[in-house]
C-alpha positions as CSV (number, residue, x, y, z in Angstrom):
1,X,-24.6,90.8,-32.3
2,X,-21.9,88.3,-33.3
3,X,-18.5,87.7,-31.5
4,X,-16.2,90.6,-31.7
5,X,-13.6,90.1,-33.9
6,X,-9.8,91.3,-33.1
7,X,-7.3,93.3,-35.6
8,X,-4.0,93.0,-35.8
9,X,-2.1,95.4,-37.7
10,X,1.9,94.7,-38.2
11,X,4.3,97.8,-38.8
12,X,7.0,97.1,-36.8
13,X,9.3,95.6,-39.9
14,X,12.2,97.7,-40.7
15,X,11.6,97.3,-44.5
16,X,14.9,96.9,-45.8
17,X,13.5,96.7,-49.5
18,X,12.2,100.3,-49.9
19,X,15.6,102.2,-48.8
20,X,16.6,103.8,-45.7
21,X,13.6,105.7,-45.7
22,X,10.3,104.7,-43.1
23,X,8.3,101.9,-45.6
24,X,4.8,102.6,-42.9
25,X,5.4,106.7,-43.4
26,X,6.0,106.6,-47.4
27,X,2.4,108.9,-48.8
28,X,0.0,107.5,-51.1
29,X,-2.9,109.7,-51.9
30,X,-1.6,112.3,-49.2
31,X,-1.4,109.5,-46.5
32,X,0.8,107.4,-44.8
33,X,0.7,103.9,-45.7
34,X,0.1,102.6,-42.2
35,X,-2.3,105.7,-41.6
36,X,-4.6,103.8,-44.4
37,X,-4.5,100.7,-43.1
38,X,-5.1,101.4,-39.7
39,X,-8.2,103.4,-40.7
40,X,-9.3,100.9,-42.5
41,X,-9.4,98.2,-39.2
42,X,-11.4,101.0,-37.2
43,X,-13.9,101.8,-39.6
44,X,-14.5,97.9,-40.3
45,X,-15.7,98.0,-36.6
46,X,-15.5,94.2,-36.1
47,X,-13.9,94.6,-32.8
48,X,-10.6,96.0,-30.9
49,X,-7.4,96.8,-33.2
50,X,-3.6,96.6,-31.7
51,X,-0.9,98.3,-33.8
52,X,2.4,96.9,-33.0
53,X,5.0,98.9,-33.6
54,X,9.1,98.3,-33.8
55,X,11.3,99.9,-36.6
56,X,10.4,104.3,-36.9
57,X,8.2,103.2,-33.5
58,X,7.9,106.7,-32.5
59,X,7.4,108.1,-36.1
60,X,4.7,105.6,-37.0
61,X,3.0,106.4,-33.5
62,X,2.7,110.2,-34.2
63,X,1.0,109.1,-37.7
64,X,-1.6,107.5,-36.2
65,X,-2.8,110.1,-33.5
66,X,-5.9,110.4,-33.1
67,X,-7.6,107.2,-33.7
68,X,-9.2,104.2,-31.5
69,X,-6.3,101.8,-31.5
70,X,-4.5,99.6,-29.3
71,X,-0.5,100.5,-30.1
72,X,1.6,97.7,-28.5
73,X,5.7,98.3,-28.9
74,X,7.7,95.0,-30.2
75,X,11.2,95.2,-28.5
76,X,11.8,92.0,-30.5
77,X,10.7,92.8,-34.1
78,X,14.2,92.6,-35.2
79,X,13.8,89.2,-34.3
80,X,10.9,88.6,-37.4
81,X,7.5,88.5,-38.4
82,X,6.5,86.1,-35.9
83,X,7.2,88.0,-32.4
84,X,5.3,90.9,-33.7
85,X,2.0,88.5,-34.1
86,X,2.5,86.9,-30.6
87,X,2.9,90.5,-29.5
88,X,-0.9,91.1,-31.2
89,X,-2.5,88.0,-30.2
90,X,-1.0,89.0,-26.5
91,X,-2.8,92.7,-27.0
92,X,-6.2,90.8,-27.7
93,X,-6.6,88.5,-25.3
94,X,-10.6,88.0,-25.6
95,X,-11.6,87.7,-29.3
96,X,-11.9,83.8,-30.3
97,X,-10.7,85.2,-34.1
98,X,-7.9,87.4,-35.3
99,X,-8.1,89.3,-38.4
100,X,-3.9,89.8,-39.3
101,X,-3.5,92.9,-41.5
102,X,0.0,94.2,-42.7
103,X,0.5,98.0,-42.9
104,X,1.7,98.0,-46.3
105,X,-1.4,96.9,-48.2
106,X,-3.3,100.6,-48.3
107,X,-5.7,98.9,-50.7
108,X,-7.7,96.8,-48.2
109,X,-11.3,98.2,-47.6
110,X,-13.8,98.1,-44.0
111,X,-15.6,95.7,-46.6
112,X,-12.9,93.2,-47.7
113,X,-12.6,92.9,-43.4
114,X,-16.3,92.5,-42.9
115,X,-16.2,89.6,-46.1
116,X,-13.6,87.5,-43.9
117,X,-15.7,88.3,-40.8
118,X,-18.7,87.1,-42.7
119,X,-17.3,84.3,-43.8
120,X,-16.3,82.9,-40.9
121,X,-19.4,83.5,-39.2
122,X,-21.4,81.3,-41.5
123,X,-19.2,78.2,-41.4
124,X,-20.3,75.1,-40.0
125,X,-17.5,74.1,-38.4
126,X,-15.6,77.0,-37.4
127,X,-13.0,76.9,-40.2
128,X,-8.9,77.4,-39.1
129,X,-8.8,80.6,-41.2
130,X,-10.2,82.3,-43.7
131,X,-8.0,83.5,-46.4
132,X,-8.6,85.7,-49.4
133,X,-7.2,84.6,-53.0
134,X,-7.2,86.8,-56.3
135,X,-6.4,84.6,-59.2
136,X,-5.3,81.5,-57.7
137,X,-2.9,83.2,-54.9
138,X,-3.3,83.7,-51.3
139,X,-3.6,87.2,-49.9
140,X,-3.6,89.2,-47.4
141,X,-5.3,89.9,-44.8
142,X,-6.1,86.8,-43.2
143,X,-8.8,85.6,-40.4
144,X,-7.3,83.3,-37.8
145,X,-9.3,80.8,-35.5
146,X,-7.3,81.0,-32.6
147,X,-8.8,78.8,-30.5
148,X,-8.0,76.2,-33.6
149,X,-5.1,77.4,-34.1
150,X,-3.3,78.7,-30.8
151,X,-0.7,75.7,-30.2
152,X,0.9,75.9,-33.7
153,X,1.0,79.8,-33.3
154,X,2.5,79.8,-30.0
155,X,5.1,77.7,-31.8
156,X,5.8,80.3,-34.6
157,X,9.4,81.9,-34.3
158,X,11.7,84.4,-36.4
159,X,10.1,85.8,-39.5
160,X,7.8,83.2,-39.9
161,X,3.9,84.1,-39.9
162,X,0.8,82.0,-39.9
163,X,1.3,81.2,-43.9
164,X,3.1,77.9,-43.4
165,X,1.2,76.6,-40.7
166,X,-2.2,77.7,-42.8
167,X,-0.2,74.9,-46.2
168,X,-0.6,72.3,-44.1
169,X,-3.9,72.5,-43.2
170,X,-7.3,71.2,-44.7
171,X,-9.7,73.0,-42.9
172,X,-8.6,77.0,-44.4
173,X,-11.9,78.0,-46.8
174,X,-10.4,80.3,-49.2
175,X,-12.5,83.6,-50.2
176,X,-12.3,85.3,-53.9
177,X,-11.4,89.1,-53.5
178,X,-10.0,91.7,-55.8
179,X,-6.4,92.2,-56.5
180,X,-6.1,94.8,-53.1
181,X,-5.0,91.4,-51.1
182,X,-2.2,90.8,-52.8
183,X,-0.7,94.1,-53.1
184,X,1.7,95.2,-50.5
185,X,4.2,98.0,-51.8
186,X,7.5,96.5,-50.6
187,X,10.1,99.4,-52.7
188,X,9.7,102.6,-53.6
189,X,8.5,101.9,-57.0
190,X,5.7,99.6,-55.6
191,X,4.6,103.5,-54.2
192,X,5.1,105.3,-57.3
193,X,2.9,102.5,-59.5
194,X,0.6,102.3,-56.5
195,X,-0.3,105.9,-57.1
196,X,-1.0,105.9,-60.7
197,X,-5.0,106.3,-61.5
């Protein structure tokens, strides 16, 4: 059985783009938008997923009852992006790779996790990450080599996450996926579109 590999899900932003209303608590297909991503990381099964929560903590918490998660509060998410993945990395101490999902991309499948975990498996070297791309962009989520990478992401501060340290490096192998990595719903029309058939 290969290494287990960690999850981290982010939903502790205050998403100031979709209105006043909880972004992680707006329903797509009946569900909350974190609900589906953090059902996605436990069915993938790759290993043990934290939740880190900040902004509508306690509503987002009651949302995801019930499933096999690690939830890990971020007193300091107000602070950006970046505290929120040293608060996951913290939660998962023991897996050598970190699979960073974001809690607004209800899109992502158990299989486009088990594609990144595949991928880094059969490298030879072990690669800094693993990052999907539709059509030429980078997507979301990623897999990060932390034993590779743990230095620069110790270094990491405000709303910065592992995207600029990723630019400067060579060794990243890039993965063709479907369009689900690049969409996040960031507004409430993101939602509405996101629910058309």
């Amino acid at each position: 059985m290969p290494d287990p590999i960690g999850i981290v899900l982010l939903a502790a932003g205050r998403g100031t783009r979709f209105g006043e209303a909880a972004k992680m608590l707006g329903l797509l297909d009946g569900k909350p938008l974190v609900r589906h991503a953090a059902e996605c990381a436990v069915a993938a099964n790759l290993g043990p997923v934290a939740v880190i929560l900040g902004a509508h903590g306690a509503a987002i918490r009651q949302a995801l009852d019930g499933l096999h998660l690690r939830i890990v509060d971020n007193p300091a998410h107000a602070e950006g992006l970046s505290t929120s993945l040293r608060c996951g990395l913290d939660a998962l101490p023991e897996p050598a790779a970190i699979i960073v999902m974001l809690g607004d991309m209800p899109r992502i499948r158990p299989a486009h996790l088990a594609a990144l975990a595949a991928s880094f498996v059969a490298a030879n070297p072990a690669p800094a990450a693993i990052v999907p791309v539709h059509r030429g962009a980078r997507g979301n989520p990623v897999l990060l080599n932390r034993v590779l990478l743990a230095p620069d992401l110790a270094s990491l501060s405000g709303d910065q996450g592992a995207g600029r340290i990723l630019a400067a490096r060579t060794d990243v192998v890039e993965r063709e996926m479907d369009a689900a990595v690049t969409l996040d719903i960031d507004t409430q029309a993101a939602l509405i579109d996101a629910a058309r058939p």
